[in-house]
N, C-alpha and C positions, 0 to 999 in steps of 0.2 A: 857191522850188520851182516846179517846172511839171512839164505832160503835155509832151513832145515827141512830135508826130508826124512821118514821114517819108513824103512821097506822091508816090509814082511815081517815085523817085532809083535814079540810077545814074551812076556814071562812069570814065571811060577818061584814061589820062595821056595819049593819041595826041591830036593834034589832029582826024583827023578818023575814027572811029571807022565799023566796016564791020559789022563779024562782032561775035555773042556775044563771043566770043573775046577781043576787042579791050578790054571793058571788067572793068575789077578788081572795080568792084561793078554785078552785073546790079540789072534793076530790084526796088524796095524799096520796101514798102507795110507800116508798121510802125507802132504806138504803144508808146510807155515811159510808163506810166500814171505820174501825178505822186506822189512820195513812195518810190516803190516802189527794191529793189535790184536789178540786172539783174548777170547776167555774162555778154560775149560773149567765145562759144569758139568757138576751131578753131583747127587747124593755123595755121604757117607762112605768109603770102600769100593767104588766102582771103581779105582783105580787110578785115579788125577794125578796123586803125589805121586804115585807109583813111574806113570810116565813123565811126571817133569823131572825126578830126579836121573832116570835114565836121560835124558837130554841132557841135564848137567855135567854128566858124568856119575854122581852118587854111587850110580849104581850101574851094574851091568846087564842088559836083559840076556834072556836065558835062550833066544832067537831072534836074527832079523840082524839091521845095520841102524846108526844115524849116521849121516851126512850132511856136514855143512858145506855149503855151495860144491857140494859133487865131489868134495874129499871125505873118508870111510875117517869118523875119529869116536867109531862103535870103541873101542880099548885106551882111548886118551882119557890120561887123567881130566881131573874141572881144571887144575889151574891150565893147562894146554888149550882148551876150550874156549877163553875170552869169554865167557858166562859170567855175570852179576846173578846171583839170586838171594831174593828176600823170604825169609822165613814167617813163619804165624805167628812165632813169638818173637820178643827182641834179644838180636844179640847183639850188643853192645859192650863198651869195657864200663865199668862201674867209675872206678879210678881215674878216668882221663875227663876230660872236660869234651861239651857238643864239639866245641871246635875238633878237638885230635880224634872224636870220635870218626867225625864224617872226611878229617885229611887222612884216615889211616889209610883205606886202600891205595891211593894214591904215593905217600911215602914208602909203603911196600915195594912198589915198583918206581920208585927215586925219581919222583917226578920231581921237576925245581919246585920253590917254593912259593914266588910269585904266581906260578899256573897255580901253585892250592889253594892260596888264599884268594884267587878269584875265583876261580870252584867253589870252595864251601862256602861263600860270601853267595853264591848263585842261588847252591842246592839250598843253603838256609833261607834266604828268602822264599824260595819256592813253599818251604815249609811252614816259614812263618817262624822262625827259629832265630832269626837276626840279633833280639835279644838274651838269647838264651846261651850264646857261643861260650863264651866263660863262664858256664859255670859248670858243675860237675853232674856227670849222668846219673852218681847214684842216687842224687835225691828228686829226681823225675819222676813224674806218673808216668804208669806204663802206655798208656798209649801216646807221653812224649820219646818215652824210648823206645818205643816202634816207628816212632817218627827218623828216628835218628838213624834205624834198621831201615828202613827208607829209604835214606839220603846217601848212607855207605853203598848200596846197590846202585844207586842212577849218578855218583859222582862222575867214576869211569867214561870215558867216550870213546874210548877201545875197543868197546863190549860187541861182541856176536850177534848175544841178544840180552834179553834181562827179562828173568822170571821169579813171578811173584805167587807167593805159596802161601795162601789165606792174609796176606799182610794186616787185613783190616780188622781182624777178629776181634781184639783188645781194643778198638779206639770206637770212643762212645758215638753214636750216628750222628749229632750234628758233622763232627769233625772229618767221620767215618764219608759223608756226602762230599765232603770241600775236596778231602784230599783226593776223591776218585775222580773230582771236575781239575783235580791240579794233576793227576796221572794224564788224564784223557788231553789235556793242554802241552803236557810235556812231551809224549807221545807225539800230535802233530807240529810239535816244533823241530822234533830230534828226527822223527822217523825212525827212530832204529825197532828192529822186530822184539816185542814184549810178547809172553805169555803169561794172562794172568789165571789159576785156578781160583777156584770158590765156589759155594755151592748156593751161594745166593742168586737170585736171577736176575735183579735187580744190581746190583755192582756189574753183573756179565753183560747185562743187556746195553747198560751205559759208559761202559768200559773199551768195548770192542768193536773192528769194524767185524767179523767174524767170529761166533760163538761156536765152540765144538760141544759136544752134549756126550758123555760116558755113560754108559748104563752096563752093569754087571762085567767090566773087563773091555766091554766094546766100544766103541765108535758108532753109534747108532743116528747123527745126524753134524755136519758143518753148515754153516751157511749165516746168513746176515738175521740179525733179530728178527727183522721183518718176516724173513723167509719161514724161520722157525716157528712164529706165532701164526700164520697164514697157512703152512704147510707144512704139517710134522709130520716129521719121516715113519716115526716108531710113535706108540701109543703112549710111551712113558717121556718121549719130549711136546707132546701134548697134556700132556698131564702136570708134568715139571715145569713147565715156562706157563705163565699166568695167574691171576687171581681173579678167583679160582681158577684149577687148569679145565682142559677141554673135559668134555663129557663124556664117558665111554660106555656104550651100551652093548651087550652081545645081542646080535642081529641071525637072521636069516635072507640069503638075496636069493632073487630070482629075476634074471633082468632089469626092469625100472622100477622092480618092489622090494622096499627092505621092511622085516617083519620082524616086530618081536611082541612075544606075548599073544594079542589077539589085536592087535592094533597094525595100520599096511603107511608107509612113508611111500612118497614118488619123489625119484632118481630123475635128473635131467639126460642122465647116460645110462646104458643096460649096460649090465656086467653078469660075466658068465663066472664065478669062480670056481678054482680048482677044489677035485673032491676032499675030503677028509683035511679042510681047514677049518681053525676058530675065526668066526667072523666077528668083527664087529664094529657099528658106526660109534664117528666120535665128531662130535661140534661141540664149538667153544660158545662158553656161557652168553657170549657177547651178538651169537646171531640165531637166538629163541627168545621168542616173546610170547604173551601173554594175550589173554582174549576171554571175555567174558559167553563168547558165542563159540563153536566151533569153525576153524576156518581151514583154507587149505593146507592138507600136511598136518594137521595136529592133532595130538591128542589130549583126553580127560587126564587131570594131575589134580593133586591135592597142594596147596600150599601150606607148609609147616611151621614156616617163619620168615619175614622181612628183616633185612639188616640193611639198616642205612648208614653208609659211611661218608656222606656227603655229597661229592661228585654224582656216585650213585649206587642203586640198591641194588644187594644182591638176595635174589628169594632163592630158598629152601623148597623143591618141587618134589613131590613123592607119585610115580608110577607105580602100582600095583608094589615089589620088591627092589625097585630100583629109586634111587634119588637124582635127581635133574636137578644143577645148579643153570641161573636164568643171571644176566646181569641188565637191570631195567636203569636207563638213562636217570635222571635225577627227577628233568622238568616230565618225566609219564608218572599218570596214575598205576598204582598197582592196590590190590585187596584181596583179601580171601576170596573174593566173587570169582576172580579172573581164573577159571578152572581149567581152561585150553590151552596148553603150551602148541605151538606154531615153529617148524624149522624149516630152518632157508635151504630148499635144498642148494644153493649155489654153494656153501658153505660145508653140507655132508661130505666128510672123508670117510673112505673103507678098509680092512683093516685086518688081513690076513694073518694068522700067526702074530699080528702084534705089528707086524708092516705094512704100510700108507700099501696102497694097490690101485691101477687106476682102469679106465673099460680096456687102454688098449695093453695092457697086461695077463687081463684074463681074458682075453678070447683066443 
């Protein structure tokens, strides 16, 4: 196991890099505390794989250090590295059987043979793979041989740490939910430090005690699910974490008044912000409600459509050119009647440039 730190990295596939722009991961000032589970999320290209293969070793970034426990092993190869990592897709040998698939790492490095066969006797149960050991991989479904991509990653007990690079993409959801409750199990049995990427929020949110959030190259927010859902840093991990995400409106503040349009909210705190910023308020679908009357803090909306997915419903709100997602409990009434969206302001976050901002920030 180890702490990895990352101090002052960034990098550009260009060789000679100009602009922000130019580089996939801007710079990064980061610790992965030792033992701990991490999931990095974000879209498409913001840079995930980019930074987990640098940690690997894959790759080298183009500024900055990693450090495991406070040795510089920025120019070590992966095999120097004590690194497992699992891939999106499965690598696997086709030829060999589950068993020699999940003993190879192990035999690599001449482990006896009684330690492997109570290893892969382990990991295969863990997988649910017990019956499966004789027989040969290539005529697997692929999300048994990503299973097996798997097993070859968390056999080792050697390991640094062990990172997981979309693992779950190929294995159909029911299976896709088991194995992330038999990751999250294995986890707090081993303790050793995982990182897993994906850009689902839902695998990140249940995965990790610590979720990081990338957007565009950066590091735009760490912190516990809770924290992320209650208080996002940046606009786009309000937006990204939820269903639906938060609600972003461009605002005007003046003290305890946020305006947009021809409509005034009241702020429990005054805020002075700085000049020649974008403002804008953001609350999550989950703390606006609905009202057949006008009440405090609300305004006139149109409702456009009801969807009910059970637990509860989410409405479709239309202000003048903007849309307000609302998320109404199960046991409330809702209707077309209900024309007054209502927001808590305990719940209003503000929103400079795209960053959380708070009263004792702008004064």
């Amino acid at each position: 196991m180890a702490e990895i730190y990352l101090k002052q990295l960034a990098h550009s596939y260009l060789p000679h890099p100009q602009a922000p722009s130019d580089y996939a991961l801007k710079q990064i000032d980061l610790t992965w505390e030792d033992g701990k589970a991490y999931a990095l999320l974000g879209s498409s290209g913001c840079g995930k794989s980019t930074l987990l293969n640098i940690i690997s070793g894959l790759l080298h970034p183009s500024q900055g250090q990693v450090l495991f426990d406070g040795q510089d092993v920025t120019q070590l190869p992966t095999e120097q590295r004590q690194i497992a990592q699992v891939f999106q897709f499965p690598v696997v040998y086709d030829t060999m059987t589950v068993y020699d698939n999940l003993a190879f790492p192990l035999r690599n490095r001449k482990v006896d043979e009684a330690t492997i066969k109570t290893r892969v006797q382990e990991i295969a149960q863990l997988l649910e793979m017990s019956g499966d050991l004789k027989k040969k991989a290539q005529g697997l479904t692929a999300d048994a041989k990503q299973k097996i991509s798997l097993g070859r990653g968390l056999i080792r007990q050697d390991v640094a740490a062990i990172l997981f690079d979309e693992p779950l993409t190929v294995i159909d959801p029911h299976l896709k939910w088991l194995l992330r409750m038999q990751l999250k199990a294995l986890h707090q049995k081993s303790q050793r430090t995982m990182i897993y990427v994906t850009h689902d929020q839902t695998e990140a949110l249940t995965f990790a005690d610590q979720v990081v959030v990338m957007y565009d190259g950066y590091v735009v927010q760490m912190g516990t699910p809770q924290a992320l859902f209650e208080r996002p840093a940046h606009t786009f991990v309000g937006y990204f974490i939820g269903s639906p995400g938060m609600n972003v409106l461009p605002v005007q503040v003046a003290g305890r008044q946020v305006s947009f349009h021809d409509q005034t909210l009241y702020l429990p705190q005054s805020y002075t912000p700085a000049p020649n910023t974008s403002l804008a308020l953001g609350i999550r679908p989950e703390f606006l409600s609905l009202h057949r009357e006008p009440t405090f803090n609300s305004i006139p909306v149109t409702i456009q459509r009801i969807e009910d997915i059970g637990r509860h419903k989410i409405v479709r709100t239309a202000f003048q050119d903007l849309i307000i997602n609302v998320i109404v409990p199960d046991q409330v009434a809702v209707s077309p009647e209900y024309t007054y969206l209502s927001f808590d302001a305990a719940h209003i976050h503000l929103y400079a440039n795209d960053w959380l901002i708070t009263a004792e920030d702008t004064l």
